[in-house]
Every structure is written in structure tokens, then in C-alpha cells.
N, C-alpha and C positions, 0 to 999 in steps of 0.2 A: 504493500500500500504506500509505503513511504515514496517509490522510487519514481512513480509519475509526480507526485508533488515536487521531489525535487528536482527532478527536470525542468517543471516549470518555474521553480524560482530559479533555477540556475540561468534559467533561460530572461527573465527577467532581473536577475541581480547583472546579467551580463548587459543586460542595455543599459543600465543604470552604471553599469564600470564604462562604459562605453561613451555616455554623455561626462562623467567625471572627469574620463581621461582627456576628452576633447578637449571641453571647458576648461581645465589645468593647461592643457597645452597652450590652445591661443593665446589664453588670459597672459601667460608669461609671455608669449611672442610681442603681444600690444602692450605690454609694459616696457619690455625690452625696448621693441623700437621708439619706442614713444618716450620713453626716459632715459637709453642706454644704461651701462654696467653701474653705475653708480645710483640713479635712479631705480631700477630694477633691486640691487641690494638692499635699498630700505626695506622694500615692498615685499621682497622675499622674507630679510628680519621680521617685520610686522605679520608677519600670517604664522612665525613659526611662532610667535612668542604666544600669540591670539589660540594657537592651537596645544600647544602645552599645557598655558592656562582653562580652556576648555577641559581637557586631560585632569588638569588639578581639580577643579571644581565640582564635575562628576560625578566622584563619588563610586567610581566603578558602575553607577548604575544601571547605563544604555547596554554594556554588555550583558549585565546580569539580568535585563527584561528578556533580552535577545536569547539566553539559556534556559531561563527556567517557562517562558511560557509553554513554548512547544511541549516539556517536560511534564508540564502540568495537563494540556491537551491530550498528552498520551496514555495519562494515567484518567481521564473521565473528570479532570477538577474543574469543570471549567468555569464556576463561580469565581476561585480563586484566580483562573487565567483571566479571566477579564477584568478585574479590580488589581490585576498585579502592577500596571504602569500607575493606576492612578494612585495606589497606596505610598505611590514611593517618589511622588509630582511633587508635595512641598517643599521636599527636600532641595529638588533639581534649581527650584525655584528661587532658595531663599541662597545657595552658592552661586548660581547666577547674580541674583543682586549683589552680592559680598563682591565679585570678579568686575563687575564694571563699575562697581563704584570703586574701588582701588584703580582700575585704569584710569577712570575721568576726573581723578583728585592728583594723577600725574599731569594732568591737562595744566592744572592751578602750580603743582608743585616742582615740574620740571624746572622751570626757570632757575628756582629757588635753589633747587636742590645741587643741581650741575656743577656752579662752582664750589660749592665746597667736596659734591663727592664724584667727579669727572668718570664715570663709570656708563653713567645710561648711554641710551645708544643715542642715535638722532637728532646727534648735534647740529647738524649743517641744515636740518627740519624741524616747520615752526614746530611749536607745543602740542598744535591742536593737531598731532600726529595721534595723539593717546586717546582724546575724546573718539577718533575714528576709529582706534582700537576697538573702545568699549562697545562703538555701534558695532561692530565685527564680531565679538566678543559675543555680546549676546542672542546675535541671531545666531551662529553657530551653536553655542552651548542649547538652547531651548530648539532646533532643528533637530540637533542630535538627535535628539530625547525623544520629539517624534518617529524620528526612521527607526527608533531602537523596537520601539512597540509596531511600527509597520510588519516591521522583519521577525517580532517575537510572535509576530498575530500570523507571519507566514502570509501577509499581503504585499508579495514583494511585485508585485504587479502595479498597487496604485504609488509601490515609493521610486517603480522606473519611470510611471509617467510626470510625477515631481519633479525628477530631478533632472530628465528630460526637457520637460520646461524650464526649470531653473538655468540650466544653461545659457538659453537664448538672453534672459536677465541679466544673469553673470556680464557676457560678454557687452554688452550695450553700458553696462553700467561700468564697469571697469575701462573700458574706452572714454566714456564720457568723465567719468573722474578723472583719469589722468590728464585727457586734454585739457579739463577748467585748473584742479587742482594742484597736480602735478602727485607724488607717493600719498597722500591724504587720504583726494579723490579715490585713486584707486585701492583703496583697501578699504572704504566705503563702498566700493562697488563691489567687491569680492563678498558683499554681505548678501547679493541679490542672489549668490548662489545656495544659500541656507532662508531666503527668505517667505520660500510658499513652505517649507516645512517647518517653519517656526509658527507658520500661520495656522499650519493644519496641526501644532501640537498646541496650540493653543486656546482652538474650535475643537479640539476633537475629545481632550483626556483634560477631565474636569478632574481636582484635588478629593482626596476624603474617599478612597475607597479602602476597604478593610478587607484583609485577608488571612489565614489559622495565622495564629500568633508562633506556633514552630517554625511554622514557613514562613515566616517575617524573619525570625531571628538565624534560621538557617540562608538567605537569601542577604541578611545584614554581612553574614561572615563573607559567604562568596564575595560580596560585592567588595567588600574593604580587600581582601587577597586582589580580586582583579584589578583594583585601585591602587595597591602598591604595582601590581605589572605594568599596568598604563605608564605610572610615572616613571618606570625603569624604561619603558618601551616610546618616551618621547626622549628621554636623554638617548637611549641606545640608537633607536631606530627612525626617527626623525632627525632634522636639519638641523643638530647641535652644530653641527661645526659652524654655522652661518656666525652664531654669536661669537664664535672664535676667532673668524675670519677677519668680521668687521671690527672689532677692536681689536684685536693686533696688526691687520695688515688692511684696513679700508674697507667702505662699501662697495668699491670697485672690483675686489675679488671675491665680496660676499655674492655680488652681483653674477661672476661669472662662475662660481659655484653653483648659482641657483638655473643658471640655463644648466648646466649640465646634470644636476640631480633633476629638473623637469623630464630628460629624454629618458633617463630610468622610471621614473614614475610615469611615464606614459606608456614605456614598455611594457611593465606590469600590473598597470594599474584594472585595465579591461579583465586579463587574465584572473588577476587578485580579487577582483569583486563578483566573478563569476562561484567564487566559494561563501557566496553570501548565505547558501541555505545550506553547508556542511556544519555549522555547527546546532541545530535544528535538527539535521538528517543525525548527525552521531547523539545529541540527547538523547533521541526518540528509542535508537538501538540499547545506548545506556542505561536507559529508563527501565526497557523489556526485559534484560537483562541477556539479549544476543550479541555474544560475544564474538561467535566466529562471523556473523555478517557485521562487527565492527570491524573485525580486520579486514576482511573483504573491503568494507567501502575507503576507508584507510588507503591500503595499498592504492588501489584503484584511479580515487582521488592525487595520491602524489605520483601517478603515471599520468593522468590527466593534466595535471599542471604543469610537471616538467616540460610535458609535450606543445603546450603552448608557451610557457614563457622564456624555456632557454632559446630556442628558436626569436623568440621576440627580441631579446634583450642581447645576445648574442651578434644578431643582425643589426640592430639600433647600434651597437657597439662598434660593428664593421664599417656602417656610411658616417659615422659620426663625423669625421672628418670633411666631411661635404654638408651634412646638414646641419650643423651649429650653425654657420654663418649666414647659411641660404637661409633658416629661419628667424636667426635673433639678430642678423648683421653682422658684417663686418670686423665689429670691436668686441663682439663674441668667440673670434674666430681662436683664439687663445686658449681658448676653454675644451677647444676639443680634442684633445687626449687625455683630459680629466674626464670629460663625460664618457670617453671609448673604455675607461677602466671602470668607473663607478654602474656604467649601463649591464657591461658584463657579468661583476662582482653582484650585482643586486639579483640577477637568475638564483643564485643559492640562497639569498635570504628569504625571496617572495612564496620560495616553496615552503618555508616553514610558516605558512601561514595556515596550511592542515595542520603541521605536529600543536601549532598553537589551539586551532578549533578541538581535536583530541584532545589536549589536554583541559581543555576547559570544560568540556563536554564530562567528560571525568574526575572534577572538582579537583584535579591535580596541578591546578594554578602556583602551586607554591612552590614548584619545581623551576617555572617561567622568574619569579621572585628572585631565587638563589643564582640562576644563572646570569639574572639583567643587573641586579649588583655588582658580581664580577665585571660583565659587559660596562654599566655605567661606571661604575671606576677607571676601567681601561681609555672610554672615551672622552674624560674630564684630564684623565693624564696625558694623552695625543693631543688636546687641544691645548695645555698650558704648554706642554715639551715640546711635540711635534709642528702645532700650525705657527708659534712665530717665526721657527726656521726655515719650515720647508714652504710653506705656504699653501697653495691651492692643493698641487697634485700631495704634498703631506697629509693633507687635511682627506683626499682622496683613496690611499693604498690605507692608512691607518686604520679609517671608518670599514673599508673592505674585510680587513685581515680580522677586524675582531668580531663583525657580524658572522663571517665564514666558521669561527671557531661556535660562536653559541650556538647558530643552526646545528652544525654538527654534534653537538650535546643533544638536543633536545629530542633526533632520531634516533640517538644510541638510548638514552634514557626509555624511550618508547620501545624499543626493542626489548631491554631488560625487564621495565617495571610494568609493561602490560602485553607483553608477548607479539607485540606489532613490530613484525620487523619490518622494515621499507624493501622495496623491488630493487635492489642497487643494480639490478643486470639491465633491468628495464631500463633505467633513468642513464646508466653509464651508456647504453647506445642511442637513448634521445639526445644526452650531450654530445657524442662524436658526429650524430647524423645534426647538429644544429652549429657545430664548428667547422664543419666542411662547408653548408650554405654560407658560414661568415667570410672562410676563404675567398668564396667567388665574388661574393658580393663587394669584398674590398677591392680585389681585382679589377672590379667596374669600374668602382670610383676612384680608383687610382688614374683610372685611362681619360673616363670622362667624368669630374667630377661635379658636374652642374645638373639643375634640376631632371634634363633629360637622362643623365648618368645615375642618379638617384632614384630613378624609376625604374631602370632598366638591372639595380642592384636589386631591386627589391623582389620584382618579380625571377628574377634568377635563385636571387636567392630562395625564396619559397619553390621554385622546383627542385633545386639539389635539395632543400632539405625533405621534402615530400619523397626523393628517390632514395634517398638515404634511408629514411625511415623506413619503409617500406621493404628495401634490401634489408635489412639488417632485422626486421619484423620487431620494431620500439614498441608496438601495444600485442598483448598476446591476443589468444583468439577471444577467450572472456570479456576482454572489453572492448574487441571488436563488436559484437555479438549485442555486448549493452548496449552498443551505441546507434547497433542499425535497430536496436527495441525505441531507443528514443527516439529517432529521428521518424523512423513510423506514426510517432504521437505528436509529433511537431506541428506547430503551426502550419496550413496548406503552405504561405509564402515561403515557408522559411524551408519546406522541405526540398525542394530543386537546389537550394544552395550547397544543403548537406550531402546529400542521397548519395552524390557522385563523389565528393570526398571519403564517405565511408566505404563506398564502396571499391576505390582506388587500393585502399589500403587492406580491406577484407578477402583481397582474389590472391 
């Protein structure tokens, strides 16, 4: 029963990864060209800072709607599933208030503060940089909150078509800020992209619902565990080093840090959001207490993803050197052997974004805890040691080498502590069948590397690696098998798209 549902969310968290990544993409390109490297630096600082603070504020919550409804759905609670977002709304409420009113009392207090403690960022930007925070700040923190209950209610359908539209908002507003205000504007505009789901959590999930008093208190612990990962997982796994960057070495290389972590995040980001109903689909298994069809979906899942995103991010990695500059300009064009290492390097992270939904799924959050400690220390010591020496590309192999080590924990831990071992045979020939298409693909762009050269990589590249895979048979027959069961269920439109890709690889 699970397995058509999930297809259909998979299918609709992937349109929803699909407008994010867009939206992410251009947003930076019109910031980029519209502000250059230094302009673009603030804008990038301001979202990361807006985004951690989100992170702080939380509370673990949005995850923990996102786990325990389905949980409760599968178990017949559904009194309790439905009053679960609203029981735990004052909360969201009252650290959202707490979070912008600290940003918009730096609105009054930046000036003030500056000289005596030269540390903030935003010097060469007026004050009322912070007030734009707060408006950023709060649509995002109260959006969350709504997609979190979308996706806990398993209506990942009306949060693709949000965010869907949200895009189109995003981009008009982030254009139009930057052109009136110059970084301000547009980080006011980046609010239009949380701003129909801030609308819809706050027409939809009225405060005061009640739910068993166990399951509150059990549902409090998860959430504070997931709330300490969060805050490990915005030092470790977000754009620390931006802060690093721009005070030690400028906005100008926070700036060309940030074009080149956008082509990893673009690379992954579709793929990455397409796991919006695995942690959903493993509750439900958790819940029953079927064990072997957890490992089944487990395994499955991280062949699935390899299969899209080392190829994606691999390839991103190959033409980078042609597309930094054809998209951000010029004075981006610096940036691109940072982005060709960082694009690459993030293939291994984005896969742990199952062993993360596993472990959550299986309240083994605390494992994600011990390892992003380690991780967050290592990344706080690369940025006081490593970024003011080496600079960008330090700030680059550093952030690589230690995400590569915690990923690699968290699929041996999964091995040992719940008997899921990952497919290593499977995923070692997605890797060699996704580094041959990078081969070719740079070869393009070496010869011809302008936009006509960048098309003609890309498409090469996805048949070497389609041939490759193929030879080398990357997905076994099982998940061949699953996958021409979905694409049978698919959407009419969407099946002429599949049908013939499944079927390439099934003969």
C-alpha cells in the first residue's frame, strides 16, 4: 500500500525540488549580474545567516511533524495526527517572534554596536540590511512550518503546487529589489519565495490543538534531538564558510563562493527533494515493524539516488568551467575550479540524505548528534586555520574532506547498528558509469567552450553515462522491475517520458 503513495509524493516532492532548484538558480544569477561578486556576497551572507536562525528557532519541530504524522496515520491515530501540527503552533510562533525581533533591534543597534565590537558583517551596507533580515526571517520560519505539516499530512501535491508558484514571486521580487535597493531589496525578495506558504500556515493550522500527553512528551524529546542535528547540520552542512570568507578575506570571495556552492545545490537539489516522502515511507515500515522491506526500501533508495545525482553533480562539475561565467559573468569566472571541486564533492554528501531519513525514521537521531559535533568542530577549525590562508578553494577541499568522512560514518553505523548495509557494488558502478560521462563532457568544453559547447556536453554526457550504466547493469533487475511498476501508475503525461528510459535500461 505504501508504495503507490510514494511514488506519488516522490513524484510530486520532485516538482517541488525542481521549482526550488530553478528558483535558487536564477535568483543567484540576477543577483550576481545585477550586483557582481561583492554584491552577491552580502546576499548570499544574508540568507545563510536568515537560514540558521530559522534552524535555531524551530525547535526541531517541522521535522518532527514530518515523522510522527504518517507514524500516527499508520497506527489508526488519527485524532492525534491531525491536532499534531496544531498542538505544537504556539511554540513555532512565539521563537519566530523572539528571531525577528532580535534581527530588527540590529536594525537600531548596528550602528551603535560596530564600533566598538567590528565583528558584524555588513559594513559597506546600510543598517536597514537587518530589518530585511527579519522580513526574510519570518516568512521562512512560519512557511516552514506549513510544508512541514503538508508533507507530515503526505499532501505533497498541494506543497509542489506552492512552491511552484512561489517561484515565479521569488524571481520578480528579487529582480525588482535588487534593481530599486541594491542587497536589501533583494533579500526582501527572497521572502516571496516562502510567502504563499507562510500564508497557507497561517489560514490553515489554527493554535490549541491537544494531543495523548505520552505522545507530546515523547514527540518533545525527538524534537529537541532533531534540534540539536539541525544546529550541527547548519554549521556542518550549510554555507559556514561564507561567514568565514567575508571576514577574513571580503564579500568578494564570499560572493564567488556563493556562485559556486549554487551549481552544487542545483545539482542536487531536484534529486534531494525527490526523497521528500522517504522519511514517511521508512516511519510507516518502522511503525509495522517490517524490517526486511526496510532494508529493501533503504538499499533501493540509495541506488536510486546515486543514480541521479552523481551523474548530476559529476557532470555540473565537468562544464563548470564554461558555465560559471556564461551564467554569473565574467568576474565569476575565478570561481570555477572551486565550484568543479565543491559540485563533485557534494555527490557523496546529498546521498546521505537517506542514511539521514533512516535514521530518523528510527529515532536514532543521536547518532547524526555525535557525528555533526565532531563534523562542527572540524568546520569552525578550517575556517579560523584554513580560510584566512588559503582562501576560497581552502574554504572548498576543507568543507569536502570532512562532509566525505561523516557521510561515510553514518552508512557504516547503519550497517552495524540496524543490519542495512548499502549496495557498495551498485553505487561503485553508478560512480565509474557517471565519471566517464564527466570525461566526455569536459572534453566538449575544452574544444568548444561557449553556450553551444555546453549543450552539446551535456547531452553527450547523459549518453555515455546512460551507456555506461547500462553496460555495467548500475540498477539490478528489482529495481528495474519497481520502476516499470511505477511508471505504469504515472501520470498519462509523464509516462512517454519514462516508459522509454526504463525500458533502455530493463533489455
Amino acid at each position: 500500500m505504501a508504495l503507490p503513495r510514494f511514488a506519488r509524493n516522490t513524484l510530486h516532492s520532485s516538482l517541488a525540488g525542481a521549482s526550488t532548484a530553478l528558483g535558487s538558480l536564477l535568483s543567484v544569477v540576477v543577483v550576481a549580474r545585477m550586483l557582481g561578486p561583492g554584491g552577491a556576497g552580502n546576499v548570499a551572507l544574508g540568507i545563510w545567516i536568515v537560514g540558521t536562525l530559522v534552524t535555531l528557532c524551530d525547535l526541531g519541530l517541522p521535522i518532527t511533524i514530518a515523522r510522527f504524522v504518517p507514524d500516527l496515520e499508520a497506527r489508526a491515530l488519527h485524532d492525534d495526527a491531525g491536532n499534531f501540527a496544531r498542538a505544537f503552533y504556539p511554540a513555532i510562533l512565539a521563537t519566530t517572534a523572539v528571531g525577528a525581533a532580535a534581527l530588527a533591534a540590529l536594525w537600531r543597534m548596528a550602528p551603535i554596536l560596530e564600533p566598538r565590537f567590528p565583528i558584524l558583517p555588513f559594513d559597506d551596507v546600510a543598517s536597514t540590511v537587518w530589518l530585511s533580515l527579519a522580513v526574510l526571517f519570518a516568512l521562512q520560519a512560519i512557511g516552514n512550518y506549513g510544508l512541514s505539516q503538508l508533507r507530515g499530512a503526505q499532501k505533497f501535491d498541494e506543497a509542489a503546487r506552492l512552491t511552484a508558484i512561489s517561484l515565479a514571486i521569488q524571481l520578480a521580487a528579487v529582480a525588482t529589489g535588487a534593481y530599486f535597493f541594491g542587497p536589501t531589496g533583494a533579500l526582501v525578495g527572497y521572502g516571496g519565495g516562502s510567502l504563499l506558504l507562510a500564508l497557507y500556515t497561517l489560514t490553515h493550522i489554527k493554535p490549541g490543538g491537544r494531543i495523548d500527553h505520552e505522545l507530546k512528551q515523547r514527540a518533545w524529546r525527538f524534537s529537541l534531538a532533531s534540534w540539536g542535528v539541525g544546529l550541527i547540520a547548519a554549521v556542518v552542512w550549510s554555507r559556514t564558510e561564507l561567514a568565514f570568507l567575508n571576514h577574513y578575506r571580503g564579500p568578494h570571495e564570499a560572493g564567488l563562493y556563493s556562485a559556486a556552492n549554487t551549481l552544487a545545490t542545483v545539482a542536487t537539489q531536484a534529486p534531494l527533494l525527490m526523497t521528500g516522502g522517504l522519511l514517511a515511507l521508512f516511519s510507516q515500515l518502522y511503525a509495522v515493524g517490517d524490517k526486511a522491506g526496510l532494508k529493501r526500501a533503504f538499499a533501493s533508495a540509495v541506488r536510486f539516488m546515486s543514480f541521479l545525482i552523481f551523474p548530476a553533480c559529476f557532470g555540473m562539475a565537468a562544464i563548470a568551467p564554461a558555465l560559471v561565467p556564461a551564467l554569473f559573468g565574467a568576474e565569476f569566472a575565478e570561481a570555477s575550479t572551486a565550484a568543479a571541486v565543491l559540485v563533485a564533492a557534494q555527490a557523496f554528501g546529498a546521498v546521505s540524505t537517506v542514511s539521514s531519513a533512516l535514521l530518523f525514521a528510527t529515532e536514532r537521531n543521536y547518532f547524526l548528534v555525535r557525528t555533526g559535533v565532531a563534523g562542527a568542530a572540524a568546520i569552525v577549525a578550517a575556517g579560523v586555520l584554513v580560510v584566512p590562508v588559503y582562501g576560497l578553494m581552502g574554504a572548498v577541499v576543507a568543507r569536502s574532506l570532512i562532509q566525505f568522512t561523516i557521510v561515510a560514518a553514518s552508512f557504516v553505523y547503519l550497517h552495524r547498528a540496524l543490519d542495512c548495509p548499502s549496495p557498495y557494488g551498485s553505487v561503485a558502478r553508478i560512480v565509474g558509469s557517471a565519471a566517464g560521462s564527466a570525461i566526455a563532457a569536459r572534453a566538449v568544453v575544452n574544444i568548444a567552450p561557449g553556450p553551444v559547447g555546453i549543450a552539446l556536453a551535456i547531452l553527450l554526457g547523459v549518453a555515455v553515462y546512460f551507456a555506461l550504466a547500462r553496460l555495467t547493469r548500475a540498477l539490478p533487475d528489482d529495481d528495474l522491475d519497481r520502476l516499470t511498476d511505477l511508471v505504469g501508475k504515472a501520470p498519462a503525461w509523464l509516462t512517454p517520458f519514462l516508459s522509454p528510459v526504463v525500458q533502455f535500461f530493463a533489455r
